[in-house]
Structures are given as structure tokens and as C-alpha cells.
C-alpha positions as CSV (number, residue, x, y, z in Angstrom):
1,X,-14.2,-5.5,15.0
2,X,-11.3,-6.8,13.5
3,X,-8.8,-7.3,10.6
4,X,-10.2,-9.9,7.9
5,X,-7.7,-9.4,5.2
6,X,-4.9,-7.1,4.7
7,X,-2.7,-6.1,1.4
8,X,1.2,-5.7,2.2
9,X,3.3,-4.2,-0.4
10,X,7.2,-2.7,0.0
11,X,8.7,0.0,-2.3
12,X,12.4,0.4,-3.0
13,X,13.9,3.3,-4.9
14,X,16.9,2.3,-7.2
15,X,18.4,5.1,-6.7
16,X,18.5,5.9,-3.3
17,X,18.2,2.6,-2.4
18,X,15.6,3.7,0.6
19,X,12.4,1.4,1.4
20,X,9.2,1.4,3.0
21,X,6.3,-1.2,3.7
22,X,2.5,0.0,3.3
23,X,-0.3,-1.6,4.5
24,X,-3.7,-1.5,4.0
25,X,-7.0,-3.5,5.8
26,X,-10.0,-4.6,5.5
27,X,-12.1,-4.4,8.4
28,X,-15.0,-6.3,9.7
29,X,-16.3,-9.4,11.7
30,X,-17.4,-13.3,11.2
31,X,-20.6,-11.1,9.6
32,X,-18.9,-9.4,7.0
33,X,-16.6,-6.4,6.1
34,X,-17.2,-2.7,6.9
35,X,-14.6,-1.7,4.3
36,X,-10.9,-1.4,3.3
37,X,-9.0,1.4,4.4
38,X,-6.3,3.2,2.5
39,X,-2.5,2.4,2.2
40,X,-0.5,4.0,5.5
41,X,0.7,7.2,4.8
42,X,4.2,6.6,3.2
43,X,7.2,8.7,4.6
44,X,9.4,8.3,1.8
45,X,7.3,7.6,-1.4
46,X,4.5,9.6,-2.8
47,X,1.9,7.1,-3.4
48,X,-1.2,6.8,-5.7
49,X,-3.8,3.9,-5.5
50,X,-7.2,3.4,-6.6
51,X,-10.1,1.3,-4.9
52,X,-9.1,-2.2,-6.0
53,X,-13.0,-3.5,-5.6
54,X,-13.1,-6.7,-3.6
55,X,-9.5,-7.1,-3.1
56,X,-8.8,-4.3,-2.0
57,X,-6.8,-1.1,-3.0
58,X,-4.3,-1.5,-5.3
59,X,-1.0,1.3,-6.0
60,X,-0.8,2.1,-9.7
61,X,1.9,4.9,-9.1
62,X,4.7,5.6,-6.2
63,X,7.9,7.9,-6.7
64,X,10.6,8.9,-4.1
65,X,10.2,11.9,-2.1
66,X,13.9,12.4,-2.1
67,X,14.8,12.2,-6.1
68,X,11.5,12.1,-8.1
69,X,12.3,8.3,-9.2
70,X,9.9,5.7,-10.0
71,X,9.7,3.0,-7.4
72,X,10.4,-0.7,-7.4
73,X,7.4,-3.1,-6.3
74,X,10.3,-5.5,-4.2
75,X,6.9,-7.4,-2.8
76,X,3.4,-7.6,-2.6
77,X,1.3,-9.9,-0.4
């Protein structure tokens, strides 16, 4: 089994200026997906998603761990 698709997107907090890349992937074979998983856990940023349907998961909230501030969506792939 292996990776079919993936979605990629870094946070940056403005104010501390710290940032982080999260991943998640979709799973499966040339005869279909078993799934997406979740985002990686984040080490600096506490995230929230929600189950994105076909395209995967998607984050609708993230905040620093360090100062409570909202963070920046620098890129998403």
C-alpha cells in the first residue's frame, strides 16, 4: 500500500515568528484508497481540522502553543 495523494500545509505565527509543516495522506493502491489520515501531530501549533470529503482533511483553526496567536496559512499544497 501506498501514498496516492497527500495535502501539505505550513503555519507561521506572527508573533513568534516559529513554523511548522503538516502533512496529511491518503492511502491506497492502483485499486483505490483506504482512507486519509489526519494532519501530523503539530509541536508548536494547536490544530483543528475537519474531514475534507474527497480531498481530504482540511484545518479550519491553528493557534501557537507558545502565545495563544492565530496562525498564518504561509502555504498549502
Amino acid at each position: 500500500m501506498g501514498t496516492i495523494d497527500k495535502n501539505t500545509v505550513t503555519l507561521r505565527c506572527p508573533t513568534c515568528d516559529t513554523s511548522e509543516t503538516l502533512t496529511a495522506v491518503e492511502y491506497g493502491s492502483v485499486y483505490g484508497s483506504s482512507g486519509w489520515g489526519d494532519f501530523n501531530e503539530s509541536t508548536y501549533f494547536n490544530v483543528s481540522s475537519e474531514d475534507g470529503g474527497i480531498g481530504g482533511p482540511q484545518i479550519v483553526s491553528a493557534k501557537c502553543k507558545e502565545c495563544n496567536c492565530d496562525a498564518v496559512f504561509e502555504s498549502v499544497s
